[in-house]
Structures are given as C-alpha cells and as structure tokens.
LOLO-299821 format. One record per residue: x, y, z of N, C-alpha, C in turn; residue in three letters. Coordinates in steps of 0.001 Angstrom, whole numbers, padded with zeros to 6 digits, always signed. Layout:
% residues N
XYZXYZXYZALA ...
% end
This chain:
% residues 73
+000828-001176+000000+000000+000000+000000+000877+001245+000000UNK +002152+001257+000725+003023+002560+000929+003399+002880-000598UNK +003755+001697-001322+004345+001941-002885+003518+002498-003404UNK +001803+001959-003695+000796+002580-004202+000879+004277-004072UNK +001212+004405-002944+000994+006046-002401+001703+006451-002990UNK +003017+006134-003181+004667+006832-003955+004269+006800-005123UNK +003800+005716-005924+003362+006484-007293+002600+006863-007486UNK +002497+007931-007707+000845+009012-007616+000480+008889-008714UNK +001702+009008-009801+001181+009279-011140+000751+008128-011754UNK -000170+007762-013060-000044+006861-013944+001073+006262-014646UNK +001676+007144-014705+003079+007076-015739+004484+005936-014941UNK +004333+006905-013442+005058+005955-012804+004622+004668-012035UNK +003484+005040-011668+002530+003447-012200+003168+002566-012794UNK +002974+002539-013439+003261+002285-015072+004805+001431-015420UNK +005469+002504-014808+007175+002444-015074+007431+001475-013613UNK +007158+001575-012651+007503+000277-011645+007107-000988-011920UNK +005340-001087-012169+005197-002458-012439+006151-003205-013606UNK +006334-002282-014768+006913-002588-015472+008307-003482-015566UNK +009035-002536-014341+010245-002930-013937+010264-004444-013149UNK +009154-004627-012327+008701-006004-011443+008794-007121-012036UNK +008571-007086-013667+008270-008041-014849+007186-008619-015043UNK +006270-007668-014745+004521-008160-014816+004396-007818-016253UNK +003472-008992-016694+002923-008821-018205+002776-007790-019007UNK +002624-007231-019705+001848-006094-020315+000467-005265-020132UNK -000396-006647-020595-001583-006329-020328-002294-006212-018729UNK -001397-006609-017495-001189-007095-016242-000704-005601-015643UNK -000114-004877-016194+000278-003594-015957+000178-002377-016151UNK -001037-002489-017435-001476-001665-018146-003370-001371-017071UNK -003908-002511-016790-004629-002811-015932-004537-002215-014808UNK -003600-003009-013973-002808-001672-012719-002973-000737-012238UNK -001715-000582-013668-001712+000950-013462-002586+002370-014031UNK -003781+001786-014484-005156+002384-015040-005901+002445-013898UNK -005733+001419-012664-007083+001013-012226-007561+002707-011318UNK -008839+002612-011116-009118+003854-010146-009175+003625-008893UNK -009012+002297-008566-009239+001806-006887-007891+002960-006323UNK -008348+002815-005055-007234+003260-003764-006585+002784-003172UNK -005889+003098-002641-004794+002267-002055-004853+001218-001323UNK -005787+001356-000336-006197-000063+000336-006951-000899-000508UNK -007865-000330-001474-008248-001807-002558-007243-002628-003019UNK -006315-001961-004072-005078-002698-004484-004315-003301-003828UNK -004225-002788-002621-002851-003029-001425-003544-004909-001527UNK -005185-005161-001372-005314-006238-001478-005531-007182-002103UNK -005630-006965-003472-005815-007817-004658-004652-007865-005213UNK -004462-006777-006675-003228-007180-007634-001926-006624-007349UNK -002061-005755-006341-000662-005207-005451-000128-006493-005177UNK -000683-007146-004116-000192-008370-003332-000006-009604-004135UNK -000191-009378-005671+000362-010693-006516+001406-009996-007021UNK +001113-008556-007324+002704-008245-007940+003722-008279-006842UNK +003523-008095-005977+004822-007585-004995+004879-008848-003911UNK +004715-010146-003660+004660-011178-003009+005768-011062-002053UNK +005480-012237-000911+006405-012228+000066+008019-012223-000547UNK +008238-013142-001671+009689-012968-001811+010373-011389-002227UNK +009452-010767-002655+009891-009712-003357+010031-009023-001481UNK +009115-008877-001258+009762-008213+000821+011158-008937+001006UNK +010646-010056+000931+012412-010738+001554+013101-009962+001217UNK +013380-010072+000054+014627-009813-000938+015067-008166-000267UNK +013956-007129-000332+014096-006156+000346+014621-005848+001781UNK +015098-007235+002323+015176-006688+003578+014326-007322+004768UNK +013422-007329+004315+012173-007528+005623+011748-008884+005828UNK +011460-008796+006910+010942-010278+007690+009643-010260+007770UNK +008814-011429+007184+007505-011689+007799+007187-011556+008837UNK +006115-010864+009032+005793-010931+010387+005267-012261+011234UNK +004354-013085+010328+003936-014614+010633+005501-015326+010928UNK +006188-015437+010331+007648-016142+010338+008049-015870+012180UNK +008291-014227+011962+008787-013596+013172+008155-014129+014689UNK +006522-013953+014767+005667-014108+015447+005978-015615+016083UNK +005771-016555+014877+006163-018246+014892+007726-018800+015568UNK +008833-017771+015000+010023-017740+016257+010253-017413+017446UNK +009179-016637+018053+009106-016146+019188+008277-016756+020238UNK +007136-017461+019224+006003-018039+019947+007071-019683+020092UNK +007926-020466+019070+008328-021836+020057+009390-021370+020533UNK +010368-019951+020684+011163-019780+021377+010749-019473+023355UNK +009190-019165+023652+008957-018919+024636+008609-020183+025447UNK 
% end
C-alpha cells in the first residue's frame, strides 16, 4: 500500500510495475485502475509484490517472526 501512495502518477505506475516483470496487459490494468490504495494493497498489489519480493528487500515476515518467538517462549 506505501508503494501505491509513492506512485501518484499513472506514468510511474506504469514504469515500476513494469520494472517487477509483470505482463503487459497485467500492468497496463494496474496501473489504469481507479481503486485506492487499500483496494489494491489487497488484490493485484499483493500478486505483484509477493512475500519474496519483501524478503529480498530486507524484511521479515511478520507470521515467520511471530512463529520464532512463539516456540522460542
């Protein structure tokens, strides 16, 4: 949802999914759609941008995190 917000525009819309390696017609869709940020954040946001793509960024699941803490106690 935070990414949604950063691209305001269509254009750069547009130019990220692009970069992700989503289809054509998959991005063109997208980055047209009129939903808001929390719509997308839960449908085609969350297929373009999947847990590995967080990993890769850096970040830890929170379920993962939660699940180490809960048999570490």
């Amino acid at each position: 949802m935070c990414l949604w917000k950063q691209w305001k525009r269509v254009r750069t819309r547009y130019r990220e999914l692009r970069a992700l390696g989503l289809p054509e017609w998959v991005v063109h869709e997208f980055a047209n759609a009129r939903r808001g940020p929390w719509r997308m954040a839960h449908g085609p946001m969350n297929r373009a941008l999947g847990n590995a793509y967080w990993q890769s960024q850096g970040l830890m699941s929170l379920t993962e995190r939660y699940q180490s803490l809960r048999q570490a106690w």
